[in-house]
Residue, then its C-alpha position, 0 to 999 in steps of 0.5 A: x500500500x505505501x512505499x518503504x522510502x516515501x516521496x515528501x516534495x511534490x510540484x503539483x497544480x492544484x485546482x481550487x474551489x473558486x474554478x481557477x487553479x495554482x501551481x503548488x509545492x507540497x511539502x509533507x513533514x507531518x505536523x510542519x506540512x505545508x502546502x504553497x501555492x502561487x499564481x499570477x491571477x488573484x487566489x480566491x479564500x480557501x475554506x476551512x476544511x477544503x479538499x484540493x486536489x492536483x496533478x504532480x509533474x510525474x501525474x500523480x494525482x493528490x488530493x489535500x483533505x480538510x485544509x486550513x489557510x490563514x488568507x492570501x497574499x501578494x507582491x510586486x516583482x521588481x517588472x511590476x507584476x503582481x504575484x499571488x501566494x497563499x500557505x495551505x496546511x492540510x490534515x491529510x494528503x493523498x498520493x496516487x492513481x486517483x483523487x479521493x473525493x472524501x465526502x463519498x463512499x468510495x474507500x473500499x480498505x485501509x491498511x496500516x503498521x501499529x508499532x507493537x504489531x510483531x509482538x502482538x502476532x508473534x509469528x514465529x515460524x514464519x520465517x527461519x534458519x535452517x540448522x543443519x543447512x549442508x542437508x539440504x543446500x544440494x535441494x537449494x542449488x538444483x536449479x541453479x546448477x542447471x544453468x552454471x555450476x555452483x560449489x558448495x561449501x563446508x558451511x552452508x546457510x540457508x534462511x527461509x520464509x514460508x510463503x504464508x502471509x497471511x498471519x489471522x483474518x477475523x470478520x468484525x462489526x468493523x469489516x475483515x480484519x487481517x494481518x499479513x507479513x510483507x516480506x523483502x529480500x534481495x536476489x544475493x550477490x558477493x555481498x550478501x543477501x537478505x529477508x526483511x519483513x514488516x507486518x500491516x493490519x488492514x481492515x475491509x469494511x462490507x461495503x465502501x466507505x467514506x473517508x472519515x468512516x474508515x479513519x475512525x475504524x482505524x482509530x477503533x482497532x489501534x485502541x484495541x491493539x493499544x490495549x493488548x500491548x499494554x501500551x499506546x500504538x502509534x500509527x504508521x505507512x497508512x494506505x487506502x484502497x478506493x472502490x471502482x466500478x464493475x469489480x476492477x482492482x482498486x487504486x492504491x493510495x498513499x495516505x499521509x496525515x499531519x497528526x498521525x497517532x503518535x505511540x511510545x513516547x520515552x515515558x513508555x519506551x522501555x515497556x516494550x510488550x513481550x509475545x509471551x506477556x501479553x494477554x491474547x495470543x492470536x497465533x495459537x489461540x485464534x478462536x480466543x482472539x477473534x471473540x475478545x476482538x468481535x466482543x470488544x468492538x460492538x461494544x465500542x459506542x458506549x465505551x468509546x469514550x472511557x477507553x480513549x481516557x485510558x488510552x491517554x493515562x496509559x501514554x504516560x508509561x512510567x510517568x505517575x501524578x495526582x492528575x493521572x490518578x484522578x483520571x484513571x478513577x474518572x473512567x469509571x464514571x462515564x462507563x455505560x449503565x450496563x457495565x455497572x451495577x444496576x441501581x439500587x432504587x429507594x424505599x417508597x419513604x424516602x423516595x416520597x422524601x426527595x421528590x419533596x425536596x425537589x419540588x422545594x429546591x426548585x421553587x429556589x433561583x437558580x445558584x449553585x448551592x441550589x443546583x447541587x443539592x438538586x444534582x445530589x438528590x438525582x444521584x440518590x439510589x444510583x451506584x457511586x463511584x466507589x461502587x461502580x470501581x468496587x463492581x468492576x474489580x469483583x470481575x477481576x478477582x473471580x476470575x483471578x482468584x486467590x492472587x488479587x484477593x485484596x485488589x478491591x482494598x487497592x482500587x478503593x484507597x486509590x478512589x479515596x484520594x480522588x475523592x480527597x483531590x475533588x472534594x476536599x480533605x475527609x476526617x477518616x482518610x488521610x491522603x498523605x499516608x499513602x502519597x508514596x503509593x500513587x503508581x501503585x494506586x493508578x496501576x490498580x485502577x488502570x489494570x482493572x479498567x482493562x482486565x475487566x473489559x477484556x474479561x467480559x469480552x471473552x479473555x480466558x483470565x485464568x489461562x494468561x495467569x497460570x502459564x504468564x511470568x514475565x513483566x513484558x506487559x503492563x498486565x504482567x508487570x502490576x501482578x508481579x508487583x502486586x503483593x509488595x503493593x498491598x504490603x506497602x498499603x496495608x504498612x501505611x494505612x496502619x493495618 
């Protein structure tokens, strides 16, 4: 889909939207993109959030989507003509045998790289070294022997790939998600010779799709990929197949964007997931994979927002503060209805009792006091936060046993010193005792978000933990610390 070594100066002319057209350079360098356009006749205004397209000198075609532009401008040569410029940063940039119309449905499969993907789908008999290579080096050499003689040596070595590239194909509610191998090599010489591979994950919706609608189904999977890493993806070599009629191959397009999806920062540089840490294994357990993939992603409309929060607490790798805290508690507030527990309800008493005092609050103006009151009375008989974490840590501990017996202690203190950086100091939790705890208390929060979330899309919880003991996955690195954790809480709480 997108070329190793990239093209990033294009000399192009580019139509606009008034009807008339401009000779441009079009410089991609991602957040620093920057289209100029000149022309000798008047430019008219570029719209925020344009499409441009143009023709380079070599024809191909470019499409520059979503633009921005400060205005137009102008000056004199020394001839006293008169010269038009006007500066273009666009979000995203096409490059190929066809021009993308983004507003249309005509995007039939993207394909892209993720930076933790050869972990995530460690196939590892893909490719090879033969021992014992002076067995079958006369096998390697028959046909080339049929046109010269070639001698072989006391030291044959003979590396292989087997020819399958595709490493798993999932049908989900987002389209055929596959993963291949895309292997390069050159044909030999005195100086050596070579297999290189690089894997992509593509994703092929049923039918075409707009733009947008295949960017935010990109955007869906890196959080999954994001999530069974154990640390952020970022997002590289994107490549578009555009849909064309009567079933001809698609045009393969080049996809540049100012504002890729970074992924490991230095905070998280050295958390570099290991194949046998992580917790799904698509290479030995496909049927797994595929459930906790199909399962997790229609449920994405009403997690949507939660898991991107997590997402973000997780880019922080090893960086830990009060914020990252309070963040990793907020998730849990915003989570949809039915992944809490069910609301309590109120005695008919004291049910009668608030709407008493409803209909008295309201008779108040408007004011602050007099809106939090009412907004306390609305949360009464609904799970609180402390419950809504506490249910969600019950998922884990069942499925984990005797080795997070004392998890719901952890998530429960780390809900309390939110609360104590929300709503003030309490006479019965002092914050300062367990300040030292803070990566401790975020992990725990973090850990159960996902672990639960995996679990309840079909993650065999009780296999990763009786066959995992490494520390190359955030999951394996809080288990492994966990009873130094609770030992150190328990020390500073004084029990």
């Amino acid at each position: 889909m997108a070329a190793t070594k990239e093209k990033k100066r294009f000399l192009a002319t580019f139509s606009l939207p008034d009807g008339h057209s401009a000779f441009g350079e079009l410089r991609l360098k991602g957040e620093d993109t920057l289209l100029r356009l000149k022309s000798d006749k008047l430019l008219g205004r570029i719209e925020d959030g344009s499409h441009l397209q143009g023709v380079t000198l070599d024809h191909k075609l470019v499409t520059c989507i979503d633009c921005i532009s400060p205005g137009t401008g102008h000056h004199w040569s020394k001839a006293g003509i008169t010269h038009y410029h006007a500066d273009v940063f666009p979000h995203y940039v096409t490059v190929g045998g066809e021009h993308l119309r983004p507003d249309y449905a005509m995007v039939r499969a993207i394909s892209f790289r993720v930076s933790d993907l050869p972990a995530l789908f460690y196939d590892f008999d893909a490719f090879g070294h033969v021992i014992g290579s002076d067995k079958v080096i006369d096998a390697v050499l028959e046909e080339a022997r049929k046109r010269r003689a070639v001698e072989a040596g006391e030291w044959p070595q003979v590396c292989y790939f087997t020819g399958k590239d595709t490493v798993a194909e999932i049908e989900t509610p987002i389209g055929k998600i596959s993963v291949n191998h895309r292997p390069s090599f050159s044909m030999g010489g005195p100086e050596g010779v070579f297999i290189k591979n690089r894997m992509a994950v593509s994703i092929e919706p049923e039918a075409p799709v707009t733009f947008k609608d295949i960017i935010d189904r990109m955007l869906t999977l890196r959080r999954f990929l994001s999530m069974a890493a154990g640390r952020r993806q970022g997002i590289q070599s994107v490549g578009l197949t555009t849909a064309t009629p009567a079933q001809e191959p698609g045009q393969a397009l080049e996809l540049h964007w100012s504002y890729a999806r970074k992924g490991v920062g230095k905070c998280a540089s050295q958390h570099r997931p290991h194949p046998g840490d992580v917790p799904l294994d698509p290479i030995n357990r496909l049927g797994e994979f595929s459930a906790v993939l199909k399962n997790w992603l229609e449920r994405e409309n009403g997690w949507r927002v939660p898991r991107i929060r997590y997402i973000d607490c997780l880019h922080k790798g090893n960086r830990y503060s009060v914020d990252r805290l309070v963040a990793a508690a907020n998730m849990f507030d915003i989570l949809p209805s039915e992944a809490l527990p069910a609301a309590a309800g109120l005695p008919a008493d004291l049910e009668a009792t608030r709407a008493a005092c409803f209909d008295l609050l309201r008779k108040h103006a408007v004011g602050h006091d007099r809106d939090s009151a009412l907004s306390a009375l609305g949360r009464m008989g609904k799970p609180s936060l402390p419950k809504k974490v506490l249910h969600r840590t019950s998922i884990v501990v069942e499925r984990f046993g005797s080795k997070f017996a004392e998890l719901s202690l952890a998530t429960s203190t780390a809900v309390k010193c939110r609360n104590f950086f929300v709503h003030g100091s309490s006479s019965d939790f002092d914050y300062f005792k367990v300040e030292h705890l803070t990566p401790f208390l975020t992990d725990a929060l973090e850990f159960v978000f996902s672990a639960s979330d995996f679990i309840e899309a079909g993650w065999d919880a009780e296999r990763w933990n009786a066959q995992n003991h490494g520390v190359g996955h955030n999951f394996a690195r809080f288990r492994n610390g966990f009873d130094a954790g609770i030992k150190d809480l328990k020390l500073a709480l004084g029990m």
